[in-house]
MIDRENZA-982725 format. One record per residue: residue number from 1; residue in one letter; chain; x, y, z of N, C-alpha, C in turn. Coordinates in nm, 2 decimals. Example, Ala and Ser with C-alpha at 12.3 -4.5 7.8 and 13.67 -1.06 7.14 Angstrom:
2
n, res, chain, n_X, n_Y, n_Z, ca_X, ca_Y, ca_Z, c_X, c_Y, c_Z
1, a, A, 1.32, -0.57, 0.78, 1.23, -0.45, 0.78, 1.32, -0.33, 0.78
2, s, A, 1.28, -0.22, 0.71, 1.37, -0.11, 0.71, 1.29, 0.00, 0.79
This chain:
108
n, res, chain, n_X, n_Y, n_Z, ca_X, ca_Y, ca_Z, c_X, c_Y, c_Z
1, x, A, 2.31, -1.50, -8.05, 2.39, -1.62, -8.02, 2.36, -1.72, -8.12
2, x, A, 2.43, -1.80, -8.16, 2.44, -1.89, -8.25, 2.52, -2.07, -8.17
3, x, A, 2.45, -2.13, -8.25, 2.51, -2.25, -8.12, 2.56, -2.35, -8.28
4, x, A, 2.64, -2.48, -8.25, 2.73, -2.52, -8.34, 2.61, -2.63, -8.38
5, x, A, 2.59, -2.69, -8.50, 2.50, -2.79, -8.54, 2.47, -2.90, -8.44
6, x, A, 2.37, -2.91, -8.44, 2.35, -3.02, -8.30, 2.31, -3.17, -8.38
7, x, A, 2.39, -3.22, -8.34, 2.34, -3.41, -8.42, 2.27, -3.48, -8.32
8, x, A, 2.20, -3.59, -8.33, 2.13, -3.65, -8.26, 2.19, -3.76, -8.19
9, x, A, 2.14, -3.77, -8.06, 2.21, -3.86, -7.92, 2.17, -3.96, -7.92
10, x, A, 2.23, -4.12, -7.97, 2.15, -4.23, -7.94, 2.27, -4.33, -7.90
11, x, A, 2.24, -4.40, -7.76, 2.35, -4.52, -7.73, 2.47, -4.46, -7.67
12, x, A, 2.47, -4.32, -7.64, 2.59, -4.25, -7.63, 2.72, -4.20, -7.72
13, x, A, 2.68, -4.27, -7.81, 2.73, -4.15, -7.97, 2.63, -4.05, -8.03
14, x, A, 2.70, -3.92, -8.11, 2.66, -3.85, -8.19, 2.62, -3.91, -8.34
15, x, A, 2.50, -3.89, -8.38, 2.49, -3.92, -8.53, 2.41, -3.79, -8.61
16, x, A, 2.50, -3.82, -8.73, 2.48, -3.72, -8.82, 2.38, -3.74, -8.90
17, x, A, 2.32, -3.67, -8.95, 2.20, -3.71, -9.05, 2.12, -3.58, -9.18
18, x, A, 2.15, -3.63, -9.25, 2.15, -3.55, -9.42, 2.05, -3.43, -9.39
19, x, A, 1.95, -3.45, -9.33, 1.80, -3.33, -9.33, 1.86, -3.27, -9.21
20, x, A, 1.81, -3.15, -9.20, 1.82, -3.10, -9.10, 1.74, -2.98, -9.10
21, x, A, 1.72, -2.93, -8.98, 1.59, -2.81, -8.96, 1.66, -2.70, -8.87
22, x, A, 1.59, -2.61, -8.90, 1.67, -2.44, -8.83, 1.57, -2.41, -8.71
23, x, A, 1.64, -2.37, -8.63, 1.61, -2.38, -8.49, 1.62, -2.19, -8.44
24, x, A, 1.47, -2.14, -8.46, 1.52, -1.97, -8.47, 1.46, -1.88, -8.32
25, x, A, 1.54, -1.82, -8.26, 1.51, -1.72, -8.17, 1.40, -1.65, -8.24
26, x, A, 1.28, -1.68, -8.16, 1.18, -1.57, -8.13, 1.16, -1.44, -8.15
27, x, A, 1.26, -1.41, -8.07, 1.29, -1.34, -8.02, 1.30, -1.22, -8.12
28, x, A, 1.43, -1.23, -8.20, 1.46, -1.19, -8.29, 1.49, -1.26, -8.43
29, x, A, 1.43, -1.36, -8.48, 1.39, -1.43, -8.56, 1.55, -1.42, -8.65
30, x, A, 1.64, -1.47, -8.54, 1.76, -1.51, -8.61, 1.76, -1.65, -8.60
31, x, A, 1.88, -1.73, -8.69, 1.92, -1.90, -8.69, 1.96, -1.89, -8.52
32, x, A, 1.89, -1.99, -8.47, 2.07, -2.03, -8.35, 2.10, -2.15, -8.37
33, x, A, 2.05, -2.25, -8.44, 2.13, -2.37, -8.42, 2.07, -2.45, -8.59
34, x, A, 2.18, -2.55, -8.66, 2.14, -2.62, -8.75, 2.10, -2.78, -8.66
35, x, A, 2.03, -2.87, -8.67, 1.97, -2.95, -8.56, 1.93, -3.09, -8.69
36, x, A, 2.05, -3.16, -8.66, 1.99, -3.29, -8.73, 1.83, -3.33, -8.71
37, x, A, 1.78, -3.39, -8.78, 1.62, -3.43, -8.86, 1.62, -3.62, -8.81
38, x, A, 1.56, -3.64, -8.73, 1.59, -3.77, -8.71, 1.48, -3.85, -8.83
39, x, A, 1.55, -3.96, -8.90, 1.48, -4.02, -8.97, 1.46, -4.16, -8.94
40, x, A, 1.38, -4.24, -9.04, 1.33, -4.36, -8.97, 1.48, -4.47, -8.95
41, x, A, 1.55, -4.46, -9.00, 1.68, -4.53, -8.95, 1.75, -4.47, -8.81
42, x, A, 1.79, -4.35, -8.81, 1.80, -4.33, -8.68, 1.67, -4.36, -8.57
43, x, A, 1.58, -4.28, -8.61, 1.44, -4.37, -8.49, 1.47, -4.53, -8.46
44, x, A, 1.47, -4.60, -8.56, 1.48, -4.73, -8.53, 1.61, -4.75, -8.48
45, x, A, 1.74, -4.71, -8.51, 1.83, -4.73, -8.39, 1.87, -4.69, -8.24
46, x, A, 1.75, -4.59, -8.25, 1.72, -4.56, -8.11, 1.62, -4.63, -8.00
47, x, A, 1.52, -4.71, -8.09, 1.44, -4.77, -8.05, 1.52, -4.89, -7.95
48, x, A, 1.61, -4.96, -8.06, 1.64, -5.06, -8.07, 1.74, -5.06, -7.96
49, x, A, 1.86, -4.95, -7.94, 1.93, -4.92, -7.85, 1.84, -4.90, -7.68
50, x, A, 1.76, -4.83, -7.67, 1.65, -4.87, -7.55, 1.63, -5.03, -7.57
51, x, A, 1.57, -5.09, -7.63, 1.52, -5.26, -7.58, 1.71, -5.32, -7.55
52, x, A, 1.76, -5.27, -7.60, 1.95, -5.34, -7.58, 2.00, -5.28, -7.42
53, x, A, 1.95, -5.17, -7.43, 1.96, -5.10, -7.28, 1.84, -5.12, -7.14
54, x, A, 1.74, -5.18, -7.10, 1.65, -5.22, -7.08, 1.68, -5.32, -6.99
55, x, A, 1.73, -5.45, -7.04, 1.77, -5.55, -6.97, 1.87, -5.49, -6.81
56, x, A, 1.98, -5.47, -6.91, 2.06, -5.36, -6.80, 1.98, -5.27, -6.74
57, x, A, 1.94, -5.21, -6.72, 1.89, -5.16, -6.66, 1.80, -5.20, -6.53
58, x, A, 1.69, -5.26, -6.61, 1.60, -5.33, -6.55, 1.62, -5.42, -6.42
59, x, A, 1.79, -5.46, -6.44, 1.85, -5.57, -6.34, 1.91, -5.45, -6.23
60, x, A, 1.96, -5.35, -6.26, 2.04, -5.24, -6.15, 1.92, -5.24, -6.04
61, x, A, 1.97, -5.24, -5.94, 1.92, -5.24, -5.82, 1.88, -5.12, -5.78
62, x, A, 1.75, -5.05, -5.75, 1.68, -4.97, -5.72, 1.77, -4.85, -5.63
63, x, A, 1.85, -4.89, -5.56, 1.95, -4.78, -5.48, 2.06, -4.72, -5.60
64, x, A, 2.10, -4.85, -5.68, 2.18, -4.79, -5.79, 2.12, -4.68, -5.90
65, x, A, 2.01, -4.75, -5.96, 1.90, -4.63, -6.08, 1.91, -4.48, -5.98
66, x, A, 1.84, -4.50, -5.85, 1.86, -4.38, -5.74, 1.95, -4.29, -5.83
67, x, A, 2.08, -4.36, -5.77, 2.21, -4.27, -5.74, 2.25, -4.20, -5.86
68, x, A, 2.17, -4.26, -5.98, 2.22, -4.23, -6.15, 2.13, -4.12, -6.14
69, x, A, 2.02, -4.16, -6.12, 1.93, -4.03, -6.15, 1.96, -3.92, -6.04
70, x, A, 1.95, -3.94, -5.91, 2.01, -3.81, -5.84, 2.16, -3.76, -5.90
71, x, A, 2.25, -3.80, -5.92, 2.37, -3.76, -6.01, 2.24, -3.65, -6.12
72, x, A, 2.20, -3.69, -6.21, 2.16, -3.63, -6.32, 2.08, -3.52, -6.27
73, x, A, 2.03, -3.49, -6.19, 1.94, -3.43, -6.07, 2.04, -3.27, -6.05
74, x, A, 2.16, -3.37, -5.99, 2.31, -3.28, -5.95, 2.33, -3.21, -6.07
75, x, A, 2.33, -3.26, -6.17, 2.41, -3.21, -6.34, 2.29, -3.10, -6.37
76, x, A, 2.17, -3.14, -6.40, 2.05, -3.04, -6.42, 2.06, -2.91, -6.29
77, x, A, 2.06, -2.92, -6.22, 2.10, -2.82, -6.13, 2.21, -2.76, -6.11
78, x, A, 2.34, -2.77, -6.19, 2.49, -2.71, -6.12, 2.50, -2.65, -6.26
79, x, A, 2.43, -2.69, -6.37, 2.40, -2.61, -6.52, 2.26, -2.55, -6.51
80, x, A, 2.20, -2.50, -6.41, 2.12, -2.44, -6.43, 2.07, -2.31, -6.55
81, x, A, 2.15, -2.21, -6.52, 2.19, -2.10, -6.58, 2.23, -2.13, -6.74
82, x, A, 2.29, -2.15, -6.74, 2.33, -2.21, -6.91, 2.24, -2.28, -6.96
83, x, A, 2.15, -2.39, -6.92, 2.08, -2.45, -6.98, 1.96, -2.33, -7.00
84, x, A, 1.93, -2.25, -6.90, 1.80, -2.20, -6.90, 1.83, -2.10, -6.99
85, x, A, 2.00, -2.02, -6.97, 2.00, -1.94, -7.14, 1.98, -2.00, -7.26
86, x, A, 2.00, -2.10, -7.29, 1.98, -2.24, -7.40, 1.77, -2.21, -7.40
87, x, A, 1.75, -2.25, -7.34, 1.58, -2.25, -7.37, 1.53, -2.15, -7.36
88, x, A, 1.61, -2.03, -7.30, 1.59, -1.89, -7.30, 1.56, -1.84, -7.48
89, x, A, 1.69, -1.87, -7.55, 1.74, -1.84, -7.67, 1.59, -1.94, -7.79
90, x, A, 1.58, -2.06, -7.72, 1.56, -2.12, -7.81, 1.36, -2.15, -7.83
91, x, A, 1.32, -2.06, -7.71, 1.16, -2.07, -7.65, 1.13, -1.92, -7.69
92, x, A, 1.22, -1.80, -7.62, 1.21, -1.67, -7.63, 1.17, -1.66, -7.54
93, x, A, 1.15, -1.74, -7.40, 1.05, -1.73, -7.26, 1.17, -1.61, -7.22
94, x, A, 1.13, -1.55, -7.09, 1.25, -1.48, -7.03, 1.35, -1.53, -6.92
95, x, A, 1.40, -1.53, -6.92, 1.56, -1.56, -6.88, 1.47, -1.63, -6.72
96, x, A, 1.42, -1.52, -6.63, 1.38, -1.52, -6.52, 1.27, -1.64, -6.48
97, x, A, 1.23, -1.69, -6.59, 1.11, -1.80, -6.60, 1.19, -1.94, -6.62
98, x, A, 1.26, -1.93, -6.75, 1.34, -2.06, -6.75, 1.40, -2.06, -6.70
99, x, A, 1.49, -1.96, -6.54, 1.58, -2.02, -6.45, 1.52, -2.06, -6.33
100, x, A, 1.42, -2.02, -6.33, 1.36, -2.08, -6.17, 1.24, -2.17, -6.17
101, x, A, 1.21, -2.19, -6.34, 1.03, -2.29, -6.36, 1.11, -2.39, -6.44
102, x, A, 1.20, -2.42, -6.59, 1.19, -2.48, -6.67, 1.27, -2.55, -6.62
103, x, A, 1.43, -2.57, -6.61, 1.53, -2.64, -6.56, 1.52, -2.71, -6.41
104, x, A, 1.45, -2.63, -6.32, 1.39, -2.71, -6.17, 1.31, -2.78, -6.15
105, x, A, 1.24, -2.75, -6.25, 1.06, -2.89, -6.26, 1.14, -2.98, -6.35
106, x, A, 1.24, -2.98, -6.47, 1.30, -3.09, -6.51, 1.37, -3.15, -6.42
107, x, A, 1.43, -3.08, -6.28, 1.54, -3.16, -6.21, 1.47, -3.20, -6.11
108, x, A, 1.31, -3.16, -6.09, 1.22, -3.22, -5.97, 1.20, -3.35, -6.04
């Protein structure tokens, strides 16, 4: 399985970035993914995007953060399977480990 270049997530856009690192199944010591290399300009605009995000946040009212994070709770769990073949592919753990330990302790 091969997966499409993955860029890095900050502020809710994709950013691209010149370096990049290979990401290889274990398994069978194939490529699966090309994976942007985050450098000190993206670090720093990610930094900087958390302190811009923070305020907001910090002000949402404890039932609302709730409901965001149980939503994401919902999303980690209804992608179980897929995500766990994703860390399956990308750990080499077995399929049977990352669908009932790796993806449920993230969504506990």
């Amino acid at each position: 399985m091969k997966y499409e270049r993955q860029q890095l997530f900050i502020a809710g856009k994709r950013h691209s970035t010149p370096e990049t690192f290979l990401s290889v199944d274990p398994s069978c010591n194939k490529p699966l993914a090309e994976i942007c290399k985050a450098d000190k300009s993206t670090i720093h605009a990610a930094v900087e995007a958390g302190k811009r995000a923070f305020p907001s946040w910090s002000a949402t009212p404890p039932i609302e953060r709730s409901r965001i994070l149980l939503r994401a709770v919902a999303l980690l769990r209804q992608r179980n399977d897929e995500l766990a073949r994703v860390e399956t592919h990308d750990t080499g753990k077995p399929f049977s480990e990352t669908s009932t330990v790796d993806i449920v302790t993230g969504a506990d």
